[in-house]
N, C-alpha and C positions, 0 to 999 in steps of 0.2 A: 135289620131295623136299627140293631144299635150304629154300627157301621154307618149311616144314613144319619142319625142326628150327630154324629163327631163332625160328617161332613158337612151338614147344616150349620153348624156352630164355627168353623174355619169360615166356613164361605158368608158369615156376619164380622165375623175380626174382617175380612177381607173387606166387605162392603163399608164398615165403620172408616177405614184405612183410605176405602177411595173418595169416599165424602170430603174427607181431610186432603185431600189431596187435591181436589176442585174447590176448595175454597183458600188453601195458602195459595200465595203467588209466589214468585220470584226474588223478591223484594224482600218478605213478610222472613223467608226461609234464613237470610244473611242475618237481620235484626233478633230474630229469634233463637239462633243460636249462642247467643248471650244468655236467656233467658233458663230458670231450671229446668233439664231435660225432665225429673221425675215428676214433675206438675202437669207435665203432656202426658206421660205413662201411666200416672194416678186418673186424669179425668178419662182416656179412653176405657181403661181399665173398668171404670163405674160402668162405662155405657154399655161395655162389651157382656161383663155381668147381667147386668137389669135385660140385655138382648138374648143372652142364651136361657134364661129365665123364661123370658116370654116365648121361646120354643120350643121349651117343656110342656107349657099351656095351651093348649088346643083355642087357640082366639080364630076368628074369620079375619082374613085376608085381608080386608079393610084396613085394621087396627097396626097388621105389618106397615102397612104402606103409608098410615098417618106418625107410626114410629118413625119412619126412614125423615120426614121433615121435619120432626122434634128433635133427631138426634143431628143433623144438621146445622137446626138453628141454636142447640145448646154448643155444638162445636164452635160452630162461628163468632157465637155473641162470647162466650166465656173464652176461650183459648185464643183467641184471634182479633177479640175487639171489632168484631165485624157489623155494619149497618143491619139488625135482626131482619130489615125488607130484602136485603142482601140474600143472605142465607134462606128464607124463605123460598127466594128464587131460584138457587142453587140444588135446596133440599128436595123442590118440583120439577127440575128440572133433571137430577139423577134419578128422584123415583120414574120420572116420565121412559129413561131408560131401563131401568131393571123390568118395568111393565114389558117394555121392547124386546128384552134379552126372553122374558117368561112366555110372550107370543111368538117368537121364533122356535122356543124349544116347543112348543104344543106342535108349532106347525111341521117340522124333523119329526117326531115321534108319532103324529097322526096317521100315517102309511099302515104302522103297525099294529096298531091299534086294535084290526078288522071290526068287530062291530062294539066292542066296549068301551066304555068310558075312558079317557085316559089316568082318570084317578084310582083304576081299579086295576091296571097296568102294573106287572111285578116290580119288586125292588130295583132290579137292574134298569130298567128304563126310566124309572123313576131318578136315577142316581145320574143318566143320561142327560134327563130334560134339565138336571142341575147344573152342571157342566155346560151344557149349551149355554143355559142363562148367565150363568155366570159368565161365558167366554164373549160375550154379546156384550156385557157391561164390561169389563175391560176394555174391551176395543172402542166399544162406547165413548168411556168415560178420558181415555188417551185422547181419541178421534178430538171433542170436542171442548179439551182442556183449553186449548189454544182461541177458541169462541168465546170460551167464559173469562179469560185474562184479559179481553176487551171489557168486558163488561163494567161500567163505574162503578167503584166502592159505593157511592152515596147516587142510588137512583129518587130521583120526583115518584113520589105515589102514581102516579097518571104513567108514568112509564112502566112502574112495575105491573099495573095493572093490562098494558097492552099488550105485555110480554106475556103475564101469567092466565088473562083468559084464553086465548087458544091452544095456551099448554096445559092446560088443564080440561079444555073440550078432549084434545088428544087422550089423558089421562085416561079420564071415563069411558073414552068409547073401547081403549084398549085394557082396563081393566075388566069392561064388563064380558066384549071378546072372550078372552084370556079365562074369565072362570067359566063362560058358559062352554068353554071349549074344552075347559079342563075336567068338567063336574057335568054336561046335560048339553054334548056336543050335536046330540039330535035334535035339538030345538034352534039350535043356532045353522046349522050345514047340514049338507046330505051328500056332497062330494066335498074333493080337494080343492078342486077350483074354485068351491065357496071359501077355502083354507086360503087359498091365495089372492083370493079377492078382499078379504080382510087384512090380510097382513100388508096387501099395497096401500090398504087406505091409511092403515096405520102408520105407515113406514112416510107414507107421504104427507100424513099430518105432522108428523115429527119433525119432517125436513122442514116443514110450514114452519115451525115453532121457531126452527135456527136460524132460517133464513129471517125471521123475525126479529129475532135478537143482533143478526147482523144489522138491518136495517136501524136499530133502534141505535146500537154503538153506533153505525156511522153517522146519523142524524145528532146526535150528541157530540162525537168528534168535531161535526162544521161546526157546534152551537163553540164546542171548546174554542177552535180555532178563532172564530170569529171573537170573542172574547179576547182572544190573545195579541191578537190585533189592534183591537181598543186601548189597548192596554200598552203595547208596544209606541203608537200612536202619542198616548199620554205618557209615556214616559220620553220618547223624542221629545216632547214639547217641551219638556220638564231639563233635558241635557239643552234644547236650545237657549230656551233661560237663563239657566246655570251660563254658557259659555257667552252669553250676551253682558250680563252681568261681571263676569272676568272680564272680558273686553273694556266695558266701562270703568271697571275699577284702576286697568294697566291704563287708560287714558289720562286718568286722574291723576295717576301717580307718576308719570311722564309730566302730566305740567307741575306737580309739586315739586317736582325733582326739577326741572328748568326755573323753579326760583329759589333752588337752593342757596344758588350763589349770591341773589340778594339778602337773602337771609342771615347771609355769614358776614356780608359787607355790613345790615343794619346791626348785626352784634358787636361789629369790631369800633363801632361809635360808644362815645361813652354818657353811657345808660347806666338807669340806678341797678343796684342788681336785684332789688325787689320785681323790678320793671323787666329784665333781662329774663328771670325765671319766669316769668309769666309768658314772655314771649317766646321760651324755649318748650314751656309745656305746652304752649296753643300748636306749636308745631308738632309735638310728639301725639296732642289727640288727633291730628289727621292722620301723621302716618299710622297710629295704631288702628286706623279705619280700614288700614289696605295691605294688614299681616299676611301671611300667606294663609290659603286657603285649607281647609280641613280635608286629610286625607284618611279617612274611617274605613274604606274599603268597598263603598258604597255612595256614588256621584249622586244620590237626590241625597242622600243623608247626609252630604258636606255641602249643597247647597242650602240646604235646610238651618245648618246650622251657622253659616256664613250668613244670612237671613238676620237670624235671628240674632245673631252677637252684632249686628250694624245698630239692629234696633235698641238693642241692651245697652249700645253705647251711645246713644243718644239721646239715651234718659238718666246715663250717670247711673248705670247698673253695673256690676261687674258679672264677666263672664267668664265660665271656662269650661270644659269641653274634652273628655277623655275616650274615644270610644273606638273602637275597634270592630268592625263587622266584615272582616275578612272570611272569618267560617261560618260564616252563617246565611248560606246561598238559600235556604229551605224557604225562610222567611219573605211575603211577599215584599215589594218597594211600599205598594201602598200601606199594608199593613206596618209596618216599622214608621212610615210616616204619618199612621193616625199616632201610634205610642207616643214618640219623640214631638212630633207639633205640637199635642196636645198638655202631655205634659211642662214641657220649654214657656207654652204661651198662657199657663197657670201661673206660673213661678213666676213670671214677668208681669204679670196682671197684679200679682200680691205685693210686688217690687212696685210697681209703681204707684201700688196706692198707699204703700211707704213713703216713698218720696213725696207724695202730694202731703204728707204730713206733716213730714220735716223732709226737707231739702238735703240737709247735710250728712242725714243717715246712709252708714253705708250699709249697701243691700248685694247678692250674692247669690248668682243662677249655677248651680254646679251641675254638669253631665258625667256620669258615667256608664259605659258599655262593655263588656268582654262576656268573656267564655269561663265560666266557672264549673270545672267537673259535669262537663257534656251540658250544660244551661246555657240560655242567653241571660245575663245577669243587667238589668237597665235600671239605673239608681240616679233620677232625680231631684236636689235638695235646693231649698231656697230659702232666702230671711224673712222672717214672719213677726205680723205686725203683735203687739199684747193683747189685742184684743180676739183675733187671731188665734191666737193659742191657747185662750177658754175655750174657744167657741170646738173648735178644732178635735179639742182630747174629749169630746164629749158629743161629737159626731162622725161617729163612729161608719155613717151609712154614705159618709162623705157628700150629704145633699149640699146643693149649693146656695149660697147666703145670700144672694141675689133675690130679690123680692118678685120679679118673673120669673117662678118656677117651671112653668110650660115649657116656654121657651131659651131656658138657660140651663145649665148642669149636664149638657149632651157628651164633653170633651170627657168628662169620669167615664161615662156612658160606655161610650165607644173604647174606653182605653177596655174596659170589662169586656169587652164585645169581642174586639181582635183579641187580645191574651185568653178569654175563654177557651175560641177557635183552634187554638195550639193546644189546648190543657196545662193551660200557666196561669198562675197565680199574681194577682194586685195587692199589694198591703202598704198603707197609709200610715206612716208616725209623727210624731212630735217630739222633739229631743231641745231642752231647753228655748231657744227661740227661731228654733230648725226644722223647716216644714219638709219630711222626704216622700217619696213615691217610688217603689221599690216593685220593680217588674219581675217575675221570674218565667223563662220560659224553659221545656225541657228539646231538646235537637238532638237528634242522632245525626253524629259527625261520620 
């Protein structure tokens, strides 16, 4: 008897071990090893505890099998960051096996049974039908690791739900099976054949369940695909742009450059030279219209910003522009271009209603981008009007001052929305007459 609960208590380290194991991926395994190994060995540690506990206590069967999803979803959601509908499914999805592995062994051991219960069956076969079970959820939980690495981090309610009611019809039929085989086999059979007529239906609702879950992946895979598409689509659209717009620009600068020559003949006239510098800086504000183009690391984010330095020059804004997005492939195109548009076409909206006040003020849209200590760091600063900067240090919620509030203040909005998405953080300052927007986001390089 004793002998029998040590090996009770192995074979839950075991079971806690392969829960863990069907819920890390591949991915999760590389990133995690950074992280403190004793923080994994202290939480399983608790579970493995509070599990041999609960097999000192004589509880009904039920309460194991509602354990095995709790300990699942406390694995997943704490140690792994996992979507808790995720784990849910995972945790239903292992107990639906261990049920599997506990009907196989009734069904081996039932020959010998002859006419007693099999709960009233010696230690030795009792020690058997553990074994089996057990070797049934190994082979299980390997078999069908490779199913569950399909499966989304982040499933729709409506899919988890198609998944988990016929996995859960399975459940039932094969828990109730399982105890009336194990405890009041005479009520359920009277031969083997009724033994094997159970176990196929079971065996074949189970297969029902996975071939379910494949359906459900690949129905999800088209939806991804198809999304990638859209997406691939709008960003074509987006490089034809960009290189339409370069084309236009070298056209430009091909005929500026064919009247250079006039230009240097009306200089070599004698002209006032108040007159002379005015005529040398009307030339220098077109070629500064067709500098070279921004290379970030990231073609919508250099046309983006080629964009928007035309316009900034247009209005007698100055501009500049430091950013680097070479390592930072994680990050969607769109995503970086709600951040950066949004912010760029604040900071210019404030510049310009500077200028509308006074003309001769100079105003000042500064970009910055890089990689600080594994973050994306996005710091944009611009010149702020005095009134501006009351209003500013003391809205804090950064609503927008715009008298349609419905329909205005979306651009804050959204910048919250995408840096949310990542687990990165927005914070809004005021530094003398320096308005900034300071993005942080965190990427594992």
């Amino acid at each position: 008897m004793y002998g029998q609960s040590i090996l009770k208590n192995l074979f839950s380290l075991l079971n806690i071990l392969l829960i863990t194991y069907l819920l890390l991926d591949q991915k999760q395994m590389h990133s995690n090893k950074r992280k403190n190994w004793y923080s994994y060995v202290l939480c399983l540690g608790i579970i493995y505890f509070v599990r041999v506990m609960e097999n000192g206590v004589s509880l009904h069967i039920v309460y194991n099998y509602i354990t095995i999803v709790i300990i699942a979803m406390f694995i997943g959601h704490f140690l792994f960051q996992r979507n808790m509908k995720y784990c849910i499914l995972i945790g239903s999805i292992y107990l639906s096996i261990t049920l599997l592995g506990q009907l196989l062994s009734c069904l081996f051991i039932y020959p010998n049974s002859s006419n007693s219960i099999l709960a009233e069956l010696p230690i030795l076969y009792q020690v058997g039908m553990m074994l089996i079970a057990e070797s049934v959820i190994i082979v299980g939980c390997l078999a069908i690791k490779k199913v569950i690495d399909k499966i989304p981090p982040f499933l729709s309610s409506i899919n988890v739900i198609t998944i988990l009611i016929p996995l859960y019809l399975n459940i039932v039929v094969m828990a109730v099976c399982t105890d009336k085989l194990y405890n009041e086999k005479e009520i359920i059979i009277d031969n083997i054949w009724s033994v094997i007529t159970i176990m196929i239906v079971s065996m074949v609702m189970f297969l029902g369940t996975v071939c379910n879950i494949v359906i459900s992946e690949n129905y999800l895979n088209v939806k991804k695909i198809e999304n990638e598409k859209k997406l691939q689509i709008s960003e074509m659209s987006l490089l034809y742009d960009y290189y339409m717009k370069q084309s236009k620009d070298m056209e430009n600068i091909r005929r500026l450059s064919h009247d250079i020559k006039n230009h240097l003949e009306a200089l070599k006239e004698n002209v006032e030279p108040e007159q002379k510098i005015e005529y040398i800086n009307g030339i220098e504000r077109k070629l500064n219209k067709y500098q070279s183009y921004y290379k970030s690391g990231n073609t919508f984010i250099d046309n983006l910003l080629h964009t928007k330095r035309l316009e900034a020059i247009e209005k007698g804004i100055e501009f500049k522009a430091f950013v680097d997005f070479t390592e930072f492939k994680q990050v969607r195109n769109e995503d970086l271009c709600v951040i950066i548009s949004n912010t760029i076409d604040n900071a210019l909206r404030e510049c310009r209603l500077m200028k509308e006040e006074n003309p001769t003020v100079e105003c000042l849209v500064q970009l910055k981008a890089k990689k600080v200590k594994g973050f994306l760091s996005i710091l944009c600063e611009n010149s702020l009007r005095e009134s501006q900067v009351r209003y500013l240090r003391d809205n804090t919620t950064m609503e927008t001052s715009k008298e349609d509030k419905k329909n205005h203040g979306f651009g804050v909005k959204n910048i919250k929305s995408v840096v949310k998405d990542y687990g990165g953080e927005v914070s809004f300052n005021v530094f003398d007459d320096m308005f900034s927007v300071s993005v942080i986001i965190p990427i594992e390089i």
